[in-house]
N, C-alpha and C positions, 0 to 999 in steps of 0.2 A: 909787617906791622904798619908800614906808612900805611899800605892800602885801607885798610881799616880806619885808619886815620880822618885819609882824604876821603874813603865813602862814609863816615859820619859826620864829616863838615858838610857835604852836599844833602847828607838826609836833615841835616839842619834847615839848609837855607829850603830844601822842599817844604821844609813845614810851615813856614814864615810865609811861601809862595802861597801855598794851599790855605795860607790864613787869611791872605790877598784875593783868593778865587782863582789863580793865576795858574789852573791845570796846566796851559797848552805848555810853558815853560818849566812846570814843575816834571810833566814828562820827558822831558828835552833834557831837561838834565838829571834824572832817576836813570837815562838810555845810558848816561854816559859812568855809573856809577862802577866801579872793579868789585867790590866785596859782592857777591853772591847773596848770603845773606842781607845785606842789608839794601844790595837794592830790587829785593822781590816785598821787604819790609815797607819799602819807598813806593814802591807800585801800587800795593795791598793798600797804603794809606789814602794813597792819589784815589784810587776805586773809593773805597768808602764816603769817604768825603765828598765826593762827585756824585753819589748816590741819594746821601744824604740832602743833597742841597737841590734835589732834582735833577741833575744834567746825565745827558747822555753818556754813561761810563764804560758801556760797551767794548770798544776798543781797546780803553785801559786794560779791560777786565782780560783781553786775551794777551795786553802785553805782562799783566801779575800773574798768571796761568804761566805765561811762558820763562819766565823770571824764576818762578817758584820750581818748576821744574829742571832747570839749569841746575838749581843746586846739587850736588852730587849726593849729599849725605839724606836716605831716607826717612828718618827719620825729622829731619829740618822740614823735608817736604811734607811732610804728615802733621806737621807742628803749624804750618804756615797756612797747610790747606783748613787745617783746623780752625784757626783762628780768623780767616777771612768767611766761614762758615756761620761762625759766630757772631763775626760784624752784620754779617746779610740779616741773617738770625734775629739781633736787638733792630735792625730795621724794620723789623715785620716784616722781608721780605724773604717769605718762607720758600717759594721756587726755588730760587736763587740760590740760598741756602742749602737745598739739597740736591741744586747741581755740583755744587762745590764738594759737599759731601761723597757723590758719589764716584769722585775722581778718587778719594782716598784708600792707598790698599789695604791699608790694616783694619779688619773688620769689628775688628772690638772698635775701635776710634769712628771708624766709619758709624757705629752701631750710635754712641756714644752721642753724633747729631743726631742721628735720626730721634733717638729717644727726644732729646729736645726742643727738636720742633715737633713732636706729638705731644709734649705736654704742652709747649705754646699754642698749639691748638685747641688744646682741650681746655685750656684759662681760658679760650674764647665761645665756647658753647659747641668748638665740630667735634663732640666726640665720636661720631663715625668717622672719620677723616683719622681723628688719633689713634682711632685703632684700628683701622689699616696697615697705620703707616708703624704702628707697634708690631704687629703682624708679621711686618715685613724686614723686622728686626734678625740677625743673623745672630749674633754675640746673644747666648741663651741667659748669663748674667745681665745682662744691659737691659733685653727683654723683661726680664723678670720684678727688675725693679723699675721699668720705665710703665711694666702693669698698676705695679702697687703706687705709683704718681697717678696715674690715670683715674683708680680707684680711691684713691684720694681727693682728689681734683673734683672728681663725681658726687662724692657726698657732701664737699664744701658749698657746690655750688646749690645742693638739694636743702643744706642750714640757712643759704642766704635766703 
C-alpha cells in the first residue's frame, strides 16, 4: 500500500511538471515510479502532452509501450493501450492511433479503435479510407455497427 502511495505522490508532482513543460524531469521521475500501473499512467500522460504541444514524444512513446507492457495483468494492458489510442485519436493523429491499436490482442477492443478512427474519418469527407479501414474490421459486431455510423455519417453529410 505505501507503494501506491509513494507512486501517486510522484504522478502528482508529474503533472505540476507537465503543466511547467518540464518533460525531461517529468520522465526522470515517471522511471523512478514502483506502482506498474500508475507509472505507465505517468508515461501515457508525458506522450500525450508532448504531442500535444508539438515536441518530439518519440521516445517517451517507447518508454509508455514499454511501461504498459510491464504490467502483468492483461487486461490493464488492454485498458492502457486503449486509452493512449484514444488520446492519439482526439489528436487527429490517426497513424498513431492505429499503431497503438494494433499492438492490442483482444480483437473486439482492437476492432472497437479501429471503428473509431473510420468514423473520424468519415466526419472528415475520406470515406473511402473509412471503409477500408471498416473492412478491415475483425470483431463482426463492431463491424457492423461501425457500417451503420458510416452510413449515417454519409447521409448527414449529403443533408448538409
Amino acid at each position: 500500500m505505501q507503494e501506491w502511495y509513494q507512486s501517486r505522490a510522484l504522478y502528482e508532482a508529474i503533472s505540476k511538471l507537465i503543466g511547467n513543460r518540464d518533460f525531461k524531469t517529468a520522465v526522470q521521475i515517471a522511471e523512478t515510479i514502483p506502482d506498474k500501473g500508475i507509472k505507465a499512467k505517468a508515461f501515457s500522460k508525458i506522450t500525450v502532452e508532448m504531442a500535444k504541444m508539438g515536441e518530439d514524444y518519440r521516445e517517451v512513446l517507447k518508454k509508455t509501450l514499454d511501461a504498459i507492457f510491464e504490467m502483468e495483468n492483461e487486461d490493464s494492458i488492454t485498458k492502457a493501450l486503449m486509452s493512449l489510442a484514444f488520446e492519439f485519436l482526439n489528436l487527429d493523429m490517426i497513424n498513431e492511433s492505429l499503431r497503438i491499436a494494433s499492438m492490442i490482442k483482444d480483437v473486439s477492443n482492437r476492432s472497437k479503435i479501429q471503428a473509431e478512427v473510420a468514423i473520424s474519418l468519415a466526419k472528415k469527407g475520406k470515406i473511402p479510407e473509412a471503409l477500408k479501414l471498416i473492412n478491415d474490421i475483425l470483431d463482426d459486431d463492431v463491424k457492423t455497427w461501425a457500417t451503420s455510423r458510416l452510413a449515417a455519417e454519409i447521409n448527414q453529410k449529403r443533408e448538409d
